[in-house]
C-alpha positions as a LaTeX table, in Angstrom:
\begin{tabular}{lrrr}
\hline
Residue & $x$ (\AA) & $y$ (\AA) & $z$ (\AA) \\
\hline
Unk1 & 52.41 & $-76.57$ & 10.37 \\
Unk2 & 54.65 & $-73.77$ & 10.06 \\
Unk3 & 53.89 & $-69.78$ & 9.35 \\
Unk4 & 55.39 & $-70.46$ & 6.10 \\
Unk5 & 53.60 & $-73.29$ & 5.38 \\
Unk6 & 50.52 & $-72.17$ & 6.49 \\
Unk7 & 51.08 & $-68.85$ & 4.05 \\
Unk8 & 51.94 & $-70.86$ & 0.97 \\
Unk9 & 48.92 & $-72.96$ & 1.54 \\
Unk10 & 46.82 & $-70.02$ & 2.15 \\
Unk11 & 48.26 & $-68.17$ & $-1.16$ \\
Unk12 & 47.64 & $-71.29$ & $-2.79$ \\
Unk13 & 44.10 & $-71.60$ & $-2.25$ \\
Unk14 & 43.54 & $-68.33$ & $-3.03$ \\
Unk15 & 45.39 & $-68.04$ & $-6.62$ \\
Unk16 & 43.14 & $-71.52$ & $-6.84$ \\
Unk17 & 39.97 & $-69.35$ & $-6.40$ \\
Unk18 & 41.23 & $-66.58$ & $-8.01$ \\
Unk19 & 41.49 & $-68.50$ & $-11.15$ \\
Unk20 & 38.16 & $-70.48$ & $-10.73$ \\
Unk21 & 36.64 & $-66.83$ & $-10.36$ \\
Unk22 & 38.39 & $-65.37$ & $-13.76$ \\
Unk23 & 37.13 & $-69.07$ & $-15.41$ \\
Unk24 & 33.31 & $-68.07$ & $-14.29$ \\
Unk25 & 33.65 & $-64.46$ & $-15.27$ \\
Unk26 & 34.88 & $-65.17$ & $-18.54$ \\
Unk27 & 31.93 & $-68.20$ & $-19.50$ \\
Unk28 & 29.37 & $-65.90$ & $-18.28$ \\
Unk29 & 31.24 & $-62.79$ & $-20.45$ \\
Unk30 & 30.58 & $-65.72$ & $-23.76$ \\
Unk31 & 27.35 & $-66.25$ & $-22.69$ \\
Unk32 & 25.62 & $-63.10$ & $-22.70$ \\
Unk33 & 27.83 & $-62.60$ & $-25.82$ \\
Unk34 & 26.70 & $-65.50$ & $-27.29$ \\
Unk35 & 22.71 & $-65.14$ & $-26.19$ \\
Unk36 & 22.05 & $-61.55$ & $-26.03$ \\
Unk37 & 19.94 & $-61.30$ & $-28.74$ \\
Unk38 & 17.88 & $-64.06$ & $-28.43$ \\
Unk39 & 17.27 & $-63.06$ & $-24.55$ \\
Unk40 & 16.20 & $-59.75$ & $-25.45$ \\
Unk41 & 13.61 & $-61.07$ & $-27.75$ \\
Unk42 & 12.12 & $-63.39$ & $-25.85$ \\
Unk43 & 11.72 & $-60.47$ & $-23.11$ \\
Unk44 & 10.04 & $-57.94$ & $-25.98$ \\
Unk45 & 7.65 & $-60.44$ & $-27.26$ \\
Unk46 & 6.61 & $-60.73$ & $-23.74$ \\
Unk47 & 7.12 & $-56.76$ & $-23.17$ \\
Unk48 & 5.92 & $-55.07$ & $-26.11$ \\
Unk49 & 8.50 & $-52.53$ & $-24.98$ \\
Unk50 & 11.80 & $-51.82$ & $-25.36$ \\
Unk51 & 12.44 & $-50.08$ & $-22.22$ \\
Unk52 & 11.07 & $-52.76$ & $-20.21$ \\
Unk53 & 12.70 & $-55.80$ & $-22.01$ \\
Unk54 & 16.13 & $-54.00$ & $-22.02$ \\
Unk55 & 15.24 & $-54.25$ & $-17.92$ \\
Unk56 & 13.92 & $-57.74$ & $-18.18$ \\
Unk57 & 17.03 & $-58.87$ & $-20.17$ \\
Unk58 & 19.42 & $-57.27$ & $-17.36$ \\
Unk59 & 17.49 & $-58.84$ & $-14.57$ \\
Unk60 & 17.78 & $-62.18$ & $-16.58$ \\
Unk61 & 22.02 & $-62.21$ & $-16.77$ \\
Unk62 & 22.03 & $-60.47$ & $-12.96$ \\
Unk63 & 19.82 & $-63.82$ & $-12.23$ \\
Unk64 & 21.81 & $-65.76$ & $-14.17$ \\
Unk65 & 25.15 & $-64.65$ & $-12.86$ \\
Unk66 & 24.21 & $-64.47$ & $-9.24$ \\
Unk67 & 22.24 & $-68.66$ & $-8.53$ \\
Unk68 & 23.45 & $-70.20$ & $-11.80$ \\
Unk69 & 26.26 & $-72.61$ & $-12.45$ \\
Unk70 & 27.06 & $-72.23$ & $-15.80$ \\
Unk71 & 28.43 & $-75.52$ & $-15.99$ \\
Unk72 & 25.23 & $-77.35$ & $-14.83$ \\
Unk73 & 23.35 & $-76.32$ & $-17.79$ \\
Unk74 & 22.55 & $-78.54$ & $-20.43$ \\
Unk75 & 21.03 & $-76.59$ & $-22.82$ \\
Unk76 & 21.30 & $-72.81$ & $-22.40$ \\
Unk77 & 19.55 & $-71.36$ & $-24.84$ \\
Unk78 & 16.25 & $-73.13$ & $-23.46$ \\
Unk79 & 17.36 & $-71.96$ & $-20.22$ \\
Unk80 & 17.78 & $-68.72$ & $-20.84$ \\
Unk81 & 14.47 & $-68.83$ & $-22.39$ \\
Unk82 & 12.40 & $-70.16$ & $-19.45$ \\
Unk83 & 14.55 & $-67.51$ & $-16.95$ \\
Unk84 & 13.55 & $-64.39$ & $-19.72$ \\
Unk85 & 10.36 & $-65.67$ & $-19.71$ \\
Unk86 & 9.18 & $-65.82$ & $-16.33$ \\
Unk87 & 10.91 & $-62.42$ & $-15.77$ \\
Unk88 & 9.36 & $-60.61$ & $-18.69$ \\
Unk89 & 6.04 & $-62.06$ & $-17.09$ \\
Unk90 & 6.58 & $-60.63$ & $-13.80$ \\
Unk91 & 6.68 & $-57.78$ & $-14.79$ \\
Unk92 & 4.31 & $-57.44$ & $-17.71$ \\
Unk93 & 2.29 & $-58.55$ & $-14.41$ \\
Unk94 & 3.04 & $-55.53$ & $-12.35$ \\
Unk95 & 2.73 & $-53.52$ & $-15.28$ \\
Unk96 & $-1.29$ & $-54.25$ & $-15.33$ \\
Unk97 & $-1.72$ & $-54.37$ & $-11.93$ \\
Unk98 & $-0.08$ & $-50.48$ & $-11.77$ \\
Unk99 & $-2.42$ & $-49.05$ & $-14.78$ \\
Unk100 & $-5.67$ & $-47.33$ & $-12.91$ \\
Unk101 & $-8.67$ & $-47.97$ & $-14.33$ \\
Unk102 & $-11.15$ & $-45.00$ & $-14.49$ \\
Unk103 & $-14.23$ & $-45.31$ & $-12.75$ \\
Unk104 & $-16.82$ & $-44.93$ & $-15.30$ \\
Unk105 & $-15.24$ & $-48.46$ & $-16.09$ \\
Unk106 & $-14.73$ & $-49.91$ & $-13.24$ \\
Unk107 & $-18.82$ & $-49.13$ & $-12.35$ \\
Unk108 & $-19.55$ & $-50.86$ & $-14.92$ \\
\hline
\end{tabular}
């Protein structure tokens, strides 16, 4: 195969994945659009805390984003839900397991 050849195949592979690349950015752009409310309050019912489910809700679209194919799922909102969920417990998790416990209770 020829330089040329070669180079048009190459550039065509990439505008391919170029394209496949804008086509995941923008259905993951809808779907946070889309579920961003319902995310977050799945994560504050968990939370009790706005701080903390505004970091749940982040880690839940970064987790999303990063090990998800978007066109795999069959019913997103439920996904979503069990994702949030599990997240928002993790940390509500950490959460008690950081809060000291004075000793007169502790003794006890």
């Amino acid at each position: 195969m020829g330089q040329l050849a070669q180079s048009m195949t190459w550039d065509g592979a990439e505008a391919s994945r170029d394209k496949a690349l804008a086509t995941r950015q923008e259905s993951f752009t809808s779907l946070v659009y889309r579920q961003t409310s319902f995310v977050f309050r799945i994560a504050f019912a968990v939370l009790r805390n706005a701080h903390d489910a505004e970091d749940a809700f982040q880690e839940t679209f970064l987790k999303v984003y990063r090990q998800t194919d978007l066109r795999k799922i069959q019913d997103e909102r439920a996904y979503l839900a069990r994702v949030a969920w599990r997240i928002a417990v993790s940390q509500r998790g950490k959460q008690l397991d950081s809060v000291e416990v004075p000793e007169q209770l502790s003794a006890t």
